[in-house]
C-alpha angles and dihedrals in degrees: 000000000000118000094214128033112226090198111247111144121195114206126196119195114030100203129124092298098037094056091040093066095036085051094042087053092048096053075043095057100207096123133083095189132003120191124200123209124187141157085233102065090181090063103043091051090052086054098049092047101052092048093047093054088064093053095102087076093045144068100273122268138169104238122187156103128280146136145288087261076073092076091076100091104015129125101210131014110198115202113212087145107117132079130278117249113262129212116281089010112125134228097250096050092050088052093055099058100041095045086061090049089050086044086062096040088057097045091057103042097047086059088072102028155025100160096064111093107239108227105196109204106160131093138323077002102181089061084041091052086050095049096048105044084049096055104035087047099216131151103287096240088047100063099047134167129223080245108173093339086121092040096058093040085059100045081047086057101043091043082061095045095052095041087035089236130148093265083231094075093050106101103187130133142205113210125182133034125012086239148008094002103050124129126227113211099215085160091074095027102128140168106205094337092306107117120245097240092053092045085050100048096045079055099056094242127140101241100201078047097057094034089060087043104042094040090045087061101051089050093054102035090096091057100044086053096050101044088052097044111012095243148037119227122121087068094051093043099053089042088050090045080057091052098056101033087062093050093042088041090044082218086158075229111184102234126161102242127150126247132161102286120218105188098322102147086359093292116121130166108041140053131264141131132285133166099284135187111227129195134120096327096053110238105018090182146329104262111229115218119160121258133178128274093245085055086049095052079041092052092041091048090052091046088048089050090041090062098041088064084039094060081038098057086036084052097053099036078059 
């Protein structure tokens, strides 16, 4: 694994979520050349041709569309390819179709590369991660999905806005499943060090009360989205641009993404998130805090859940 990123970013499906995070690198400017490849050419070269019109406000960047033959020497290639879950179809079905567009994605990257770090967005990305780090074959730490990253940005957002604090100085994670499943960790939730509940209590307020309320709401923020405007993108594309600013900036940054477990908190054999520093190698390590007994049944019970998709999806692809 490289030492030092040099910044190029690959980045493979250049739909609405794809060419919000390539847009929102760009304004970052943490990024010297994104490539977008698509099975549309027409698109990705759209893309490619409106950011690159705005360059002369931003830190320079080569900005265009190319091929998988463009992995060779890339940092990070970022996975958005798959299809968007309809109405009435179920999680299982979903699952089955991206993970054989992710299968081809692998296949094609790892012809050019096994040194660039794989970054799995699409959905549901934890089954995707697994997927993909088991059939590319590459180092665990090295093939990683976005997990619970926008989950815990927006139970960090709505924390501050409860308790009307600069969302900054709340420190609160969400662990587990991207979805149904996922943990929130209210024994280490802190504002400033002070813990929620006390913070809670010197305010008047009722804590199991705020907790229903504020968790409820995290759970449910990607389908109001989606049912008022028909997608979800400038979340995920400010939380992926995270992502890769801490690999390309090596900042060693604690962020809940997801990656393949063997043994972390006792789970091994599937893929969920976990606080996780992040720098140049992708994952360096899992980082251990400790959380409740109840977390940890919660955490066990995702992961359970978790597998049982993962031998559903085996079963089928058989």
């Amino acid at each position: 694994m490289k030492k030092k990123a040099k910044g190029k970013i690959v980045m493979v499906g250049a739909g609405f979520v794809g060419s919000t995070i390539a847009y929102t690198a760009v304004v970052s400017g943490i990024a010297s050349e994104i490539v977008f490849v698509d099975v549309n050419r027409d698109k990705a070269e759209g893309e490619a041709m409106d950011m690159s019109h705005g360059l002369a406000y931003v830190k320079q960047v080569d900005i265009r569309a190319g091929e998988y033959s463009d992995c060779k020497d890339a940092d990070i290639v970022v996975i958005t390819a798959g299809i968007n879950r309809k109405p009435g179809q179920s999680r299982l079905d979903l699952a089955k179709i991206n993970v054989k567009i992710v299968q081809d994605v692998i296949v094609n990257v790892t012809k050019y590369t096994s040194d660039a770090i794989i970054l799995v967005v699409s959905n549901p990305v934890d089954i995707l991660t697994y997927f993909a780090q088991k059939i590319s074959g590459l180092p665990r730490y090295q093939v990683i999905g976005t997990g619970t990253t926008l989950d815990t940005a927006r139970f960090k957002y709505l924390i501050g806005k409860n308790c009307e604090v600069n969302v900054r100085n709340v420190h609160a994670y969400i662990i587990g499943e991207h979805g149904d499943s996922e943990v929130p960790l209210w024994s280490t939730a802190n504002i400033a060090g002070k813990p929620l509940e006390e913070f809670w209590a010197d305010s008047g307020k009722d804590g199991a009360v705020e907790k229903s309320k504020l968790i409820e709401d995290v759970r449910d923020a990607g389908a109001e989205i989606i049912k008022k405007k028909g997608a979800t993108y400038y979340g995920i594309g400010l939380t992926t641009t995270n992502i890769l600013s801490a690999m390309l900036g090596n900042e060693n940054s604690v962020l809940t993404v997801s990656s393949v477990l063997d043994g972390e908190y006792g789970i091994k054999d599937v893929a969920l998130s976990l606080p996780s520093v992040v720098n140049v190698k992708g994952i360096d390590r899992i980082f251990n805090i400790n959380i409740s007994e109840d977390e940890q049944l919660m955490l066990n019970e995702s992961a359970t859940k978790l597998k049982e998709t993962i031998r559903q999806v085996e079963n089928e692809l058989k």
